[in-house]
BADRENMAR-893156 format. One record per residue (C-alpha): residue in three letters; x, y, z negated. Coordinates in steps of 0.5 Angstrom, whole numbers, padded with zeros to 4 digits, always signed. Layout:
N
ALAXYZ;...
//
This chain:
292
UNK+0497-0208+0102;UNK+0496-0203+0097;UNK+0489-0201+0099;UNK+0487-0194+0095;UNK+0494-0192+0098;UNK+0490-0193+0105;UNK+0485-0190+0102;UNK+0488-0184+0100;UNK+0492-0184+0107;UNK+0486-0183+0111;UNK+0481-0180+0107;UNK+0487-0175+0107;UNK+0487-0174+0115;UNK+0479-0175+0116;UNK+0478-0169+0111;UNK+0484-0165+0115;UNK+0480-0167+0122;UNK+0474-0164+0119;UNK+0476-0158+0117;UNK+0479-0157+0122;UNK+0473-0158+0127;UNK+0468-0156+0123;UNK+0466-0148+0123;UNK+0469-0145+0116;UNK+0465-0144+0110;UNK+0466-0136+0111;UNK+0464-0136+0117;UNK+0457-0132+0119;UNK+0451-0135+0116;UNK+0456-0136+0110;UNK+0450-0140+0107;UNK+0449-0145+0112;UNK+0457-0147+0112;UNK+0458-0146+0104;UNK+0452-0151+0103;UNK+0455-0156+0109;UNK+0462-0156+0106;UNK+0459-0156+0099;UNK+0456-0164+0101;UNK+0461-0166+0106;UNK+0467-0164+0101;UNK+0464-0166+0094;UNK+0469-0173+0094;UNK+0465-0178+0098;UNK+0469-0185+0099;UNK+0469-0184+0106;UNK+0468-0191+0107;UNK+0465-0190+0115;UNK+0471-0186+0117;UNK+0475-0190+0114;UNK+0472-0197+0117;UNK+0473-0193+0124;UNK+0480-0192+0123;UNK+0482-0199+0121;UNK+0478-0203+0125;UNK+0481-0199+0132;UNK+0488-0201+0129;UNK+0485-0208+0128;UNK+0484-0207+0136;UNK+0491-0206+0137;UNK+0490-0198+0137;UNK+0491-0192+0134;UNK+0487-0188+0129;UNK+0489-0181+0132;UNK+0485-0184+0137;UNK+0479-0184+0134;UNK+0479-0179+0128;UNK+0473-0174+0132;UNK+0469-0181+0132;UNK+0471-0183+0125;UNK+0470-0175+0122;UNK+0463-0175+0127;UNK+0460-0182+0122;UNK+0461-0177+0116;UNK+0458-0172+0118;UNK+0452-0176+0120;UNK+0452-0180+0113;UNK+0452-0173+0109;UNK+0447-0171+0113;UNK+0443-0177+0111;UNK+0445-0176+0104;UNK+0442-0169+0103;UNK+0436-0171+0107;UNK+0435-0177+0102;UNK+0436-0173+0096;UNK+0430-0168+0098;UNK+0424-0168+0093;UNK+0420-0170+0099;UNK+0423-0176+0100;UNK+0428-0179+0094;UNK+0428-0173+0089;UNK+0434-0173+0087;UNK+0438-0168+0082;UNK+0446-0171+0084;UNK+0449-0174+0088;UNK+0457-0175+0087;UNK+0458-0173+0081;UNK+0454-0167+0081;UNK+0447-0164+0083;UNK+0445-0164+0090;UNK+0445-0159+0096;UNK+0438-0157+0095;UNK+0439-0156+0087;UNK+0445-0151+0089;UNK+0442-0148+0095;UNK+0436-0149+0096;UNK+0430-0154+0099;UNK+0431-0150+0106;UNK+0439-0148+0107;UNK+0440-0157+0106;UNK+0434-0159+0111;UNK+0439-0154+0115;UNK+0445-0156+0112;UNK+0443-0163+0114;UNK+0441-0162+0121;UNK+0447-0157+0122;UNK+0451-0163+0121;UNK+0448-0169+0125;UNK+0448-0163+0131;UNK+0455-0163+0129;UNK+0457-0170+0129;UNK+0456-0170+0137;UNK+0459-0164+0138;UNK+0465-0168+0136;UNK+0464-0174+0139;UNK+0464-0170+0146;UNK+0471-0167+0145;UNK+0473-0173+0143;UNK+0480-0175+0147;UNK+0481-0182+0150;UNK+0477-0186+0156;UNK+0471-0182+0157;UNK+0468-0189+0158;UNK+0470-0191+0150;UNK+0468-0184+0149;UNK+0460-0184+0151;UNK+0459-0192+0149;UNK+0461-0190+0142;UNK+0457-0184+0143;UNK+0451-0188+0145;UNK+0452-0193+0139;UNK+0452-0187+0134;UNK+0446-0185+0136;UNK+0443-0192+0137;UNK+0445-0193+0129;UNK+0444-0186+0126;UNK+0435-0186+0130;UNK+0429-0189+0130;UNK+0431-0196+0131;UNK+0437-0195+0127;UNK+0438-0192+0120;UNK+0432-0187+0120;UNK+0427-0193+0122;UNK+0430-0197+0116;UNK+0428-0190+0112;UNK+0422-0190+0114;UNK+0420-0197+0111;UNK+0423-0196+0105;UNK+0419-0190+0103;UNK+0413-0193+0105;UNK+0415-0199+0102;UNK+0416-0195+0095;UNK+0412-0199+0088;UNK+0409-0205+0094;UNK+0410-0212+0095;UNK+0413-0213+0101;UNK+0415-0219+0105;UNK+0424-0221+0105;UNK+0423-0220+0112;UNK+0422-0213+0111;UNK+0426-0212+0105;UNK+0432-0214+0110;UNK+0430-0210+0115;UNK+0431-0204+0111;UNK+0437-0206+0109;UNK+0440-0208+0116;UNK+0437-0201+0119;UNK+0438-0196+0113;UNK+0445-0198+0111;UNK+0448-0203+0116;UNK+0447-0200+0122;UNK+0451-0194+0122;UNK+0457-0199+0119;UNK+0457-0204+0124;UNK+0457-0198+0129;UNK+0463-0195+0125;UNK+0466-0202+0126;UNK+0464-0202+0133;UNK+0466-0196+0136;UNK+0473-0197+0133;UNK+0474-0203+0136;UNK+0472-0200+0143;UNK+0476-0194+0142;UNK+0481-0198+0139;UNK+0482-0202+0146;UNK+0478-0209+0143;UNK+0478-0215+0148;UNK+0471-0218+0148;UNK+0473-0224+0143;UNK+0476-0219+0139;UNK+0469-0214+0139;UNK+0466-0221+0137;UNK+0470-0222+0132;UNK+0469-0215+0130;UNK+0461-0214+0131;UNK+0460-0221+0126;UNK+0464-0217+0121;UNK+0462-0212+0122;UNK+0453-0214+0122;UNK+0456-0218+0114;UNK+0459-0212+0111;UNK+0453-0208+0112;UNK+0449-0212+0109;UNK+0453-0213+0103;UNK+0454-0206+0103;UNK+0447-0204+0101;UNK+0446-0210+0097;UNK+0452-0207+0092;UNK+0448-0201+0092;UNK+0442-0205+0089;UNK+0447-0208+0084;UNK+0450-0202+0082;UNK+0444-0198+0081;UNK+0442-0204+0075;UNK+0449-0205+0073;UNK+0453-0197+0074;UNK+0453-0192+0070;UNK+0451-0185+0073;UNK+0460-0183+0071;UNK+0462-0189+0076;UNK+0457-0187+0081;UNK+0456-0180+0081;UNK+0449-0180+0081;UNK+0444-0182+0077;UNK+0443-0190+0076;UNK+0436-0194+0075;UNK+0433-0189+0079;UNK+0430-0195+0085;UNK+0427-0198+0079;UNK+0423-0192+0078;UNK+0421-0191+0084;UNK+0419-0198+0085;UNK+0424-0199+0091;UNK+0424-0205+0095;UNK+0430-0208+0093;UNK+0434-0215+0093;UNK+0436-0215+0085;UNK+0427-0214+0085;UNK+0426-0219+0090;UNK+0431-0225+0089;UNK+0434-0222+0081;UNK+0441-0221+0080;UNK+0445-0227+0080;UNK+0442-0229+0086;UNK+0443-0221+0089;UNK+0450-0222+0087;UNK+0451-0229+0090;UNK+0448-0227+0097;UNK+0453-0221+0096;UNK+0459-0225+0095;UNK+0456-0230+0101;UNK+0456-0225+0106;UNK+0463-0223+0104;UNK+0465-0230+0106;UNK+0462-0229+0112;UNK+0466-0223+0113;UNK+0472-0225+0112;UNK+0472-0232+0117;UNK+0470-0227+0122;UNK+0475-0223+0123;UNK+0480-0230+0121;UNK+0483-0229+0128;UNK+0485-0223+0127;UNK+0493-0221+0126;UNK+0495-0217+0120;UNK+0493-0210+0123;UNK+0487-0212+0121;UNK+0488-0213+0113;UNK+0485-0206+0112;UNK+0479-0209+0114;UNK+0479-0214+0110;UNK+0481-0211+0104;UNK+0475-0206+0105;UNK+0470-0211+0106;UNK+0472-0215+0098;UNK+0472-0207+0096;UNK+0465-0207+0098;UNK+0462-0213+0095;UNK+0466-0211+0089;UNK+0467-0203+0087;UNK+0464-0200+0081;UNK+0461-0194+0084;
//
């Protein structure tokens, strides 16, 4: 299959449902808006939407069927994004390719911007079509993923692990929570909404929980390898920062081994699955071996 064509089809479609469902930059207070669309729009590869997406057509399922989930994942990982690049957390002057929410509007229109658009998130969760059983299920594993045990708990112990020697255990703990859980989430919602048996929602949960792991690990690997032009941001930024991360711990060749481990992993898991879930498995090599 031609991969950056699927890319391009869905990414066309989610930005399309987003705006449509978001308030528009002109609205009153203008600035909120503008500094919202100003991150939500700056290009992302809009992969946790497109995971939803597909992994609801690996399900037997349609996407139309699960665009407002799909648009409620990017609207929670921007929102992490500019919370991220804070100057109380990681300080950051770019983020896809150009210089982040606070640098454009300030420090308090992105703490807003960010909190506008989790709220957000849920608002179009809710209006979701479909069973409403699918609806709430995917709205629990969202808020599961995106909280304290989830994505922000794994930020958490990163910013207390910065310039520290910690224990693997901790380190993968990171990894799994700050990035992982939200895309395994993305995956599992998708099958749910999809209509996914209990051997395929397996199948898919296992794909899913590698994918995510691999996925951050690829960052740890591209912020020693990239260049700031592929990436859209500044590289060698975690070294700095003395973040814990795997080419730290266990070096580079062996980062890039377990990457490619994982992406086995992956594969054998949705190995049962039809061609529908090709999109998947093109995604999750995309994962292991992108550029930026």
């Amino acid at each position: 299959m031609d991969l950056n064509k699927y890319f391009s089809e869905k990414t066309e479609l989610i930005n399309r449902t987003l705006k449509e469902l978001l308030p528009g930059e002109e609205e009153y207070p203008q600035t909120l808006h503008r500094a919202m669309h100003y991150s939500l729009f700056a290009g992302g590869k809009r992969i946790r939407p497109i995971l939803v997406l597909a992994s609801a057509e690996a399900a037997g399922g349609e996407a139309s069927g699960a665009l407002n989930i799909a648009c409620a994942f990017e609207c929670i990982h921007t929102y992490s994004l500019i919370h991220d690049d804070l100057p109380a957390i990681d300080n950051d002057d770019l983020r896809r390719g150009r210089p982040t929410c606070h640098k454009a509007f300030g420090e308090a229109a992105a703490i807003l911007a960010g909190d506008a658009l989790l709220t957000a998130a849920f608002d179009m969760a809710a209006r979701s079509g479909g069973k409403r059983s699918a609806v709430t299920r995917c709205v629990i594993e969202m808020a599961k993923a995106a909280g304290s045990t989830g994505m922000i708990g794994g930020q958490m112990i990163d910013i207390e692990s910065e310039g520290r020697e910690i224990l693997f255990p901790v380190l993968e703990y990171i990894h799994i929570h700050k990035t992982g859980e939200l895309l395994l989430a993305a995956v599992k919602c998708g099958a749910v909404l999809g209509g996914a048996k209990k051997k395929e929602l397996d199948s898919l949960t296992r794909f899913g929980k590698s994918i995510g792991l691999a996925f951050q690990i690829a960052d740890d690997i591209l912020d020693v390898e990239g260049s700031p032009l592929e990436m859209g941001k500044n590289a060698g930024s975690d070294e700095k920062k003395g973040k814990a991360t795997y080419p730290a711990a266990i070096g580079l060749d062996e980062s890039k081994k377990r990457a490619s481990e994982l992406l086995e992993i992956a594969l054998h898991s949705i190995s049962g699955l039809d061609g529908k879930a090709d999109p998947l498995r093109e995604i999750a090599r995309y994962i292991v071996e992108r550029k930026r």
